[in-house]
Structure formats: structure tokens, C-alpha cells
C-alpha atoms as one frame of an Amber mdcrd trajectory, in Angstrom:
protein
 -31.902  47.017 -52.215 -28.472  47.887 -54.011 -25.518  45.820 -54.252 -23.715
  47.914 -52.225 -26.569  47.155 -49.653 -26.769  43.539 -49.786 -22.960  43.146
 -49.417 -23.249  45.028 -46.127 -26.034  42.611 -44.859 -23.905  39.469 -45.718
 -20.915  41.002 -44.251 -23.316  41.420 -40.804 -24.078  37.934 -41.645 -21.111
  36.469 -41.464 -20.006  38.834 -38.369 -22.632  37.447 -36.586 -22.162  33.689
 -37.497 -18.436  34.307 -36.628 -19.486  35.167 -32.939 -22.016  32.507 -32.645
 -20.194  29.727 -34.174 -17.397  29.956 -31.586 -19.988  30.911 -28.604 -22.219
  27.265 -29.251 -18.836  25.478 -29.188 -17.988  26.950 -26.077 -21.093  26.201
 -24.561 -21.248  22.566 -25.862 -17.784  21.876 -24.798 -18.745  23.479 -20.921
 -21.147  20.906 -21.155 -19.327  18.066 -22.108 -16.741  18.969 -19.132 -19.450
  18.949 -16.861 -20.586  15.643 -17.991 -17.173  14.317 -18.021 -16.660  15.835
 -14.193 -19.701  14.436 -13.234 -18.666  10.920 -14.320 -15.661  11.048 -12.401
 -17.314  12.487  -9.206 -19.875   9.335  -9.449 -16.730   7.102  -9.430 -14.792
   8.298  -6.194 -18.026   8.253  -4.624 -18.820   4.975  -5.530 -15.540   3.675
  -4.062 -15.949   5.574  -0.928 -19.338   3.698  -0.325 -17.548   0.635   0.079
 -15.472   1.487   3.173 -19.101   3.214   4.907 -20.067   1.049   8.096 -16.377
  -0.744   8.530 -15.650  -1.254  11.738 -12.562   0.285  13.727  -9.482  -1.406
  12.418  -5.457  -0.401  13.778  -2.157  -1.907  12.417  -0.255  -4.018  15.632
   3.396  -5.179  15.157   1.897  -8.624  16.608   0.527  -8.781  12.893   4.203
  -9.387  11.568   4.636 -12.798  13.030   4.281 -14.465   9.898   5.642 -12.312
   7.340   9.197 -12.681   5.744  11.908 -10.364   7.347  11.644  -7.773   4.746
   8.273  -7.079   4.483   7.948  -7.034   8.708  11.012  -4.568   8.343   8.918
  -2.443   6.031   5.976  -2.418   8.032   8.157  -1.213  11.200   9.284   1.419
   9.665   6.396   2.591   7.802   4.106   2.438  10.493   3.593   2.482  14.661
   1.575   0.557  16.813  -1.995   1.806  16.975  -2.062   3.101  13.336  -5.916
   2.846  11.943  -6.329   1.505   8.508  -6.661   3.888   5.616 -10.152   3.856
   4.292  -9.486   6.262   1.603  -6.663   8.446   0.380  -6.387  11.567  -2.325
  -3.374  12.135  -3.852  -2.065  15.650  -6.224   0.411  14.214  -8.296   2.682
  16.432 -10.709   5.544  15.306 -13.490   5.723  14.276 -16.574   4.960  11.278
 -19.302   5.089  10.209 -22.398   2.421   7.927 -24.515   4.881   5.083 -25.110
   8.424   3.417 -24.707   9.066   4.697 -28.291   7.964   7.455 -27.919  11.007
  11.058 -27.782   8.002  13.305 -26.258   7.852  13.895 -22.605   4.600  15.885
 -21.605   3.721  17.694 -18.379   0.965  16.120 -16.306  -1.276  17.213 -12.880
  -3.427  14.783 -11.573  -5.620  13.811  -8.734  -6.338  10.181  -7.296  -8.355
   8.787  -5.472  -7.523   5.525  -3.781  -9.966   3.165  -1.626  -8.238   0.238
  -0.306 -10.854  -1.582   1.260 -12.642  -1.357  -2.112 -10.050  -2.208  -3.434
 -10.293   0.578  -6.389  -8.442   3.455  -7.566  -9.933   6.498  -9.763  -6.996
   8.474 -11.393  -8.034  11.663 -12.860  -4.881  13.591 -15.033  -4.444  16.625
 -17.153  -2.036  16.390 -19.842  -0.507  19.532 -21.841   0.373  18.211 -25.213
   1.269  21.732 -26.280  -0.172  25.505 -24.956  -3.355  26.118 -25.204  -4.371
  22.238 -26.040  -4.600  19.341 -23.453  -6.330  15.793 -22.973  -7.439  14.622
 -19.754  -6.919  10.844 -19.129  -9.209   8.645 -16.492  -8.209   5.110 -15.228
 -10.114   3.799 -13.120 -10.739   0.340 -10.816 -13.544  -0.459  -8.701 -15.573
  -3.953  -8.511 -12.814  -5.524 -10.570 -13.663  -3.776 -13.837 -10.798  -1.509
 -15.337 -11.201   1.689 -17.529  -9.361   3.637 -19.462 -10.512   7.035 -21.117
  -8.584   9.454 -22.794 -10.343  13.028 -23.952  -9.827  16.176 -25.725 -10.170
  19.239 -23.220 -11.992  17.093 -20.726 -14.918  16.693 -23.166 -15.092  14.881
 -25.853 -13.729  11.324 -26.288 -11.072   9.824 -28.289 -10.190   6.644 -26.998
 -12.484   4.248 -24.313 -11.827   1.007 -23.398 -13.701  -0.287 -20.308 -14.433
  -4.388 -18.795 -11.119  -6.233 -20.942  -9.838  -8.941 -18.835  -6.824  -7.848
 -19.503  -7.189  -4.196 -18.773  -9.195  -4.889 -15.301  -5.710  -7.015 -14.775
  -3.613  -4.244 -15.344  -5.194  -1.994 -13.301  -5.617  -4.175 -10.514  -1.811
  -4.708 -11.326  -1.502  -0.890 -10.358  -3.434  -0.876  -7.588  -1.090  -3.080
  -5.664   2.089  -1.289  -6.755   0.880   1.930  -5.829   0.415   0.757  -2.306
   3.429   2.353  -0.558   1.066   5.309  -1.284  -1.153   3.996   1.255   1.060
   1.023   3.612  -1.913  -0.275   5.137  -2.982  -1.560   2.048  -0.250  -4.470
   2.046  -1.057  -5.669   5.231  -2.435  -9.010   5.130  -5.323  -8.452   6.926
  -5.889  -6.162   3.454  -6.083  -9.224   1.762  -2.687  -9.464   0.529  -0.547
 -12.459   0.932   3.363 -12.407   1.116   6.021 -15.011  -0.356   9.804 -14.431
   0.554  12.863 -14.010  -2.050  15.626 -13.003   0.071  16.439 -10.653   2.522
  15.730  -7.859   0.700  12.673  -8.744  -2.091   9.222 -10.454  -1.575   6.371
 -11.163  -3.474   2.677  -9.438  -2.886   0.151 -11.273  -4.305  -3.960  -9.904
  -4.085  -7.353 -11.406  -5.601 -10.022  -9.382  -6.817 -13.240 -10.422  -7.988
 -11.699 -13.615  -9.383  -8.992 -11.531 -10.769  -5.400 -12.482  -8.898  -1.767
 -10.113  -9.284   1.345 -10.449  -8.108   4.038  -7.452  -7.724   7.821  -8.284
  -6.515   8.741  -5.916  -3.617  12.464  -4.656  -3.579  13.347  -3.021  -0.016
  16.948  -1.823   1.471  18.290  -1.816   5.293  15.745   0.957   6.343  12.700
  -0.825   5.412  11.871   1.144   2.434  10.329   0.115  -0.234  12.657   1.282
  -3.374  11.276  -0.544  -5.934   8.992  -3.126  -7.923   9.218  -5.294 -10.781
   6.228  -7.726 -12.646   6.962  -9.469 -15.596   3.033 -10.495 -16.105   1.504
  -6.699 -16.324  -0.748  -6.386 -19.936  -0.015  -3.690 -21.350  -1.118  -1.876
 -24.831   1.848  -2.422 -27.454   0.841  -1.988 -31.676  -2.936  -1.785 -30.761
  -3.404  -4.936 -28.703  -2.575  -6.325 -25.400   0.498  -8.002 -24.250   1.876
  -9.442 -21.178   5.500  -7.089 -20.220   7.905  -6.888 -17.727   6.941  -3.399
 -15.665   9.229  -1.611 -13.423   9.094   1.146 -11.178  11.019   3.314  -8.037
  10.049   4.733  -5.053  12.082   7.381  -2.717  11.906  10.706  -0.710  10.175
   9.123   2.039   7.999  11.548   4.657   6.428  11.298   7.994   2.405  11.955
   6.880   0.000  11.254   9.261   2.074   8.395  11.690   3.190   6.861   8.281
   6.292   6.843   5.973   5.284   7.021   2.384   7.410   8.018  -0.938   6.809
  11.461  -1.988   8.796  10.078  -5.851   7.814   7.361  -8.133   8.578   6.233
 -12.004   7.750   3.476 -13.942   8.452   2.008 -17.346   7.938  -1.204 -19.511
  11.013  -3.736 -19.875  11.697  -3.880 -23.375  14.654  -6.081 -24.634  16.074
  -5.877 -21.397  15.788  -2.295 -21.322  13.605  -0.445 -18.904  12.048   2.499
 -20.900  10.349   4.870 -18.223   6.870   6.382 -19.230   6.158   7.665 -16.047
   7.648  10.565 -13.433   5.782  11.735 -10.913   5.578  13.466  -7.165   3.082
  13.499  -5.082   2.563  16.663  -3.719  -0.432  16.029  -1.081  -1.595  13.170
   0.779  -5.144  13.171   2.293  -5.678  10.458   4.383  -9.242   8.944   5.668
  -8.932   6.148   8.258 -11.317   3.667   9.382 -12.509   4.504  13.139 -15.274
   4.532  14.985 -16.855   7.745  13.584 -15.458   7.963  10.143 -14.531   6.042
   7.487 -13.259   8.004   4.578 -11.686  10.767   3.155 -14.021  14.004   2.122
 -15.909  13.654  -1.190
């Protein structure tokens, strides 16, 4: 064979390594996303099992009796007599985040969510663009007291996992209840949740969990709203470990969904020297509710 030849034959070599190469990594990384998707699918289904075979539950405004004014002024307005209790509820969030209070960068986010509050447990499934062409996805979860967190490139392959600290399954339990004016019947205290008054306007929510127990400060105006929350006991992740941190958030743009007023805004940040320093802006942009009545208990897997 000549030189001439034999540098042809590499060249087809290399050609064909070229298309393969990038073909394998395609088909490993279609793979991993299945994987990955299939994780999260086993998840929401597992929290959807535990609201199977409740019985028929409604919200009454003879429940209020005992509450402090601002939290049975809430519950008026967010609710009507006759309302069944959410068994499960998927959100489509939008907005956009950044990694942490030092952080300049603010990246766009979708996400979907799937809440169970008679688990009680949360899966929260996002896409982040970090630039075009390149994103992570990012999983927290809660369900039978155990928190995760999972961050991944494309969907597929993992860069960061934490899963079973005490004081992650806090934190997420932490979110859980804050979230709640996502899904109102969730602070009910027939949800488990127990109320302590401030004033007229603030309250505490407190909820235990598989020996875990939260509490989340309530802020609500004239109308009944819910506008805001504070904590000053969430763990968070600061300089690679955990810390306890004052956490903050806001809720507005209420809306009429299914017999219920719930916030279609929300942000939330970390209280550093006095400072809140947002890390979160989102809106919800569907709510899909499952009750708990006779015939059905959740929301579509």
C-alpha cells in the first residue's frame, strides 16, 4: 500500500471515529436522562400512594373556632364552605435564580412540582439554563421525612447529591410548610399543623414529621392574604456546610383556582447581616389540583 494510500485510510479513520465518538455520547447521555426521568417519576408516584384509600375530607368554617384571628381570616378568604382537601397538587413554575446570596448571576429556571400534603412530601423537578445550549436540572425532594437534593448536568449525569442529612430533611420539611399557600388546605389543622398567635396580623405554623418538627411565621394583611413568611431556624448550605439562617419570602397576585385563592408570585432569600438577599423568583403558571373524595384521591400521574 503507498503512503499516499495509508494516509487516506487514517483520514477515513478518523472520519469515522469523529461520527461515532459524538453518536455513543449521545446515546449514553439519552440514557442517563431516562434513568434520571425515571427516578423522578418513581418519586411523585410514591407520594401519591400515600393519599390512595383516604376517606372524603371538606374544609368547614366551624374548623376556625380555635385559631387566632389572622389565620381564621386567611382561611375565609382562601377558601368556602364545602371545599375537599387537596390530596395532591402539580405546579409549572417559571423565573429566575441564582446559586447563592453572593452570588451577581441570575439564571432562568422552568420547573414542575409535585406536592402531596397528606404525605406530607414535595418532589421539585427544575431546569436551569446556565448559558445556551448548556443546562443542569436540579431535584429536591421530601417524602417519609428524608430530604434530597440533586443537581445534574443535562439531566444525566451527577454533580452534586446529598440525600438523609438531618439537617437537609429539616430544610425541606422547612419548605414544605412555606409553600403551603400553594395548596391552603395544607395549613389547616386537621393537616396536622398547629397555630400560635403574634398579633393581628402574624402567626406561627408549626408541623411534625417523622420526628422532625418546623416552624414558619405567617405575615397576613386586612384581606386575609398571606404576603409573607419569615424563619430564622431554616439550615441552609453556606461555605460547604450547614447552617441555621434567617429565610424570607413573599407571596401576591392572588387567583380564584378551583374554589380557592392561591398566589400566582413568590420569592425568597436568606437574611444575611440584616439583609435579605433573594435567590429565588418565581410564578406559577398552572395549578392542578387532586382532592380527596369519595372516588378519587389524587392528581394524574
Amino acid at each position: 500500500m503507498s503512503t499516499k494510500e495509508g494516509g487516506k485510510n487514517r483520514g477515513k479513520r478518523w472520519m469515522l471515529a469523529g461520527l461515532i465518538v459524538p453518536a455513543l455520547f449521545a446515546l449514553a447521555l439519552l440514557f442517563l436522562q431516562h434513568a434520571e426521568s425515571k427516578r423522578v417519576a418513581e418519586q411523585k408516584y410514591s407520594l401519591l400512594r400515600a393519599a390512595a384509600d383516604l376517606p372524603y375530607q371538606v374544609y368547614e368554617s366551624s374548623m376556625l373556632a380555635d385559631l387566632p384571628a389572622p389565620v381564621a381570616r386567611y382561611f375565609r378568604y382562601a377558601l368556602t364552605d364545602g371545599q375537599p382537601l387537596i390530596g395532591a397538587v402539580d405546579l409549572s413554575q417559571s423565573g429566575i435564580l441564582r446559586t447563592s446570596v453572593s452570588s451577581p448571576d441570575w439564571t432562568a429556571f422552568t420547573a414542575k412540582q409535585r406536592v402531596v400534603p397528606v404525605a406530607p412530601g414535595f418532589v421539585w423537578n427544575a431546569r436551569v439554563a446556565v448559558r445556551p445550549g448548556f443546562y443542569v436540572s436540579v431535584l429536591d425532594s421530601y417524602n417519609m421525612g428524608v430530604g434530597v437534593g440533586r443537581v445534574s448536568l443535562y439531566g444525566a449525569i451527577s454533580v452534586v447529591q446529598a440525600e438523609n442529612i438531618a439537617e437537609l430533611n429539616s430544610g425541606a420539611l422547612h419548605r414544605y410548610l412555606a409553600e403551603a399557600p400553594w395548596y391552603p388546605t395544607a395549613l389547616l389543622p386537621q393537616a396536622g399543623v398547629q397555630w400560635t398567635a403574634v398579633d393581628d396580623n402574624t402567626a406561627i405554623a408549626s408541623l411534625t414529621d417523622n420526628g422532625n418538627t418546623v416552624s414558619v411565621e405567617f405575615r397576613f394583611n386586612e384581606t386575609g392574604q398571606i404576603t409573607g413568611m419569615y424563619t430564622d431556624g431554616r439550615f441552609g448550605q453556606f461555605d460547604g456546610g450547614y447552617r441555621k439562617t434567617p429565610w424570607q419570602g413573599e407571596f401576591r397576585n392572588y387567583e380564584l383556582v378551583d374554589g380557592m385563592q392561591v398566589p400566582r408570585y413568590g420569592e425568597v432569600g436568606w437574611v444575611v447581616d440584616g439583609q435579605l438577599e433573594l435567590v429565588w423568583k418565581g410564578e406559577v403558571e398552572n395549578f392542578r389540583y387532586g382532592f380527596l373524595t369519595s372516588e378519587d384521591t389524587g392528581s394524574s400521574q
